[in-house]
C-alpha positions in Angstrom: 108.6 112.8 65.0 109.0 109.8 67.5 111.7 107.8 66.9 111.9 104.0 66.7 113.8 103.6 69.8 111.3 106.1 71.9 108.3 104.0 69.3 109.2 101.0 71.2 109.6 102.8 74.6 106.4 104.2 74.1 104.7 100.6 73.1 106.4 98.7 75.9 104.9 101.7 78.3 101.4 101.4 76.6 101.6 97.4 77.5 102.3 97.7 81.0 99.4 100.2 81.4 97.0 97.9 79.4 97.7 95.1 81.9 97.5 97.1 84.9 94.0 97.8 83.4 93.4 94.8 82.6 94.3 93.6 86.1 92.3 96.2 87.7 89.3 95.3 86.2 89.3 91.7 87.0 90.5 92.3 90.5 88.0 94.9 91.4 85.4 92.6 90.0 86.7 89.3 91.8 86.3 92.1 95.3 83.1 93.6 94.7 81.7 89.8 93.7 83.3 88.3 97.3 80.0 90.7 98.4 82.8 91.2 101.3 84.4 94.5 100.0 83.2 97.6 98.1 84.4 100.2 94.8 86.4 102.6 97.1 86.2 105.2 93.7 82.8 106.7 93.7 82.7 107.5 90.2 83.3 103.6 89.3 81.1 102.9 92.1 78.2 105.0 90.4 79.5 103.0 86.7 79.2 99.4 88.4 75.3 100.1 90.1 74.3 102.0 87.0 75.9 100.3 84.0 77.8 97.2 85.3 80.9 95.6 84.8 80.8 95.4 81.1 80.7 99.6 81.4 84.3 99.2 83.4 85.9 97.2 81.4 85.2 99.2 78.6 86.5 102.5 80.6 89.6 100.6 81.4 89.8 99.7 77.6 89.3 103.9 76.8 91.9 104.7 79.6 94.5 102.5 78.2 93.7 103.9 74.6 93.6 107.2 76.1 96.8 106.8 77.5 98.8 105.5 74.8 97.2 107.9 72.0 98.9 110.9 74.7 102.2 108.9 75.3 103.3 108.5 71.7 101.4 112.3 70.4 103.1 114.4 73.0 106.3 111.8 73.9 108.8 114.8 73.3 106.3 117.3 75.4 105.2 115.6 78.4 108.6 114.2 81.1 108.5 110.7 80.8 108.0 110.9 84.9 104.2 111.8 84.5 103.9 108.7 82.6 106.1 106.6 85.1 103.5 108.2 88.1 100.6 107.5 85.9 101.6 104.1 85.8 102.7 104.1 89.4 99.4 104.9 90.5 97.7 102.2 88.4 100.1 99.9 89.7 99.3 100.3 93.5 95.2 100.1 92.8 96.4 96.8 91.4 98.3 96.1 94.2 95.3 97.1 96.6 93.2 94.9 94.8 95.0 92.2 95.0 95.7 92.4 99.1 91.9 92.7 99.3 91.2 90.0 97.1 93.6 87.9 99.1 92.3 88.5 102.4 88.7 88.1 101.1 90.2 84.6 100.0 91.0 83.7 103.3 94.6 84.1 103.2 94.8 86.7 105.2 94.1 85.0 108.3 
């Protein structure tokens, strides 16, 4: 049984993933709109020509749901470090995103 303390962990953790979603989608989409970069994921790249945008943001929806559903089942089970790389990883296609979408800007120059 989770306790409230690791509960709250566990939601604060879930949070932070839902806005890195969140952030990827809208990023990715603000990039691939410029027309000046391009989905560097080919899976998401297949999702985007075949099903749109609308497809994505409902996969980044799943992954977060995904992700918390795991986080607060197997809490005790899985080191909390997998969850900190998960959300590591999320966090520097974010960060990618956002370079590109700066430079596309023009304030890269």
């Amino acid at each position: 049984m989770i306790s409230v303390v690791n509960l709250n962990r566990a939601l604060l953790l879930s949070l932070i993933y839902f806005l890195l979603a969140i952030s990827d989608y809208y990023t990715t989409r603000a990039v691939l709109e410029s027309q000046k970069g391009h989905e560097a994921n080919p899976i998401m790249n297949i999702v985007i020509e075949n099903y749109g945008f609308n497809t994505v943001l409902l996969l980044q929806i799943f992954s977060w749901l995904l992700f918390t559903v795991v986080f607060i089942i197997y809490y005790e089970q899985i080191p909390m470090e997998v969850f900190f790389i998960l959300l590591l990883m999320k966090a520097l296609v974010v960060a990618n995103n956002s370079i590109n979408t700066w430079v596309i800007a023009g304030n890269g120059n």
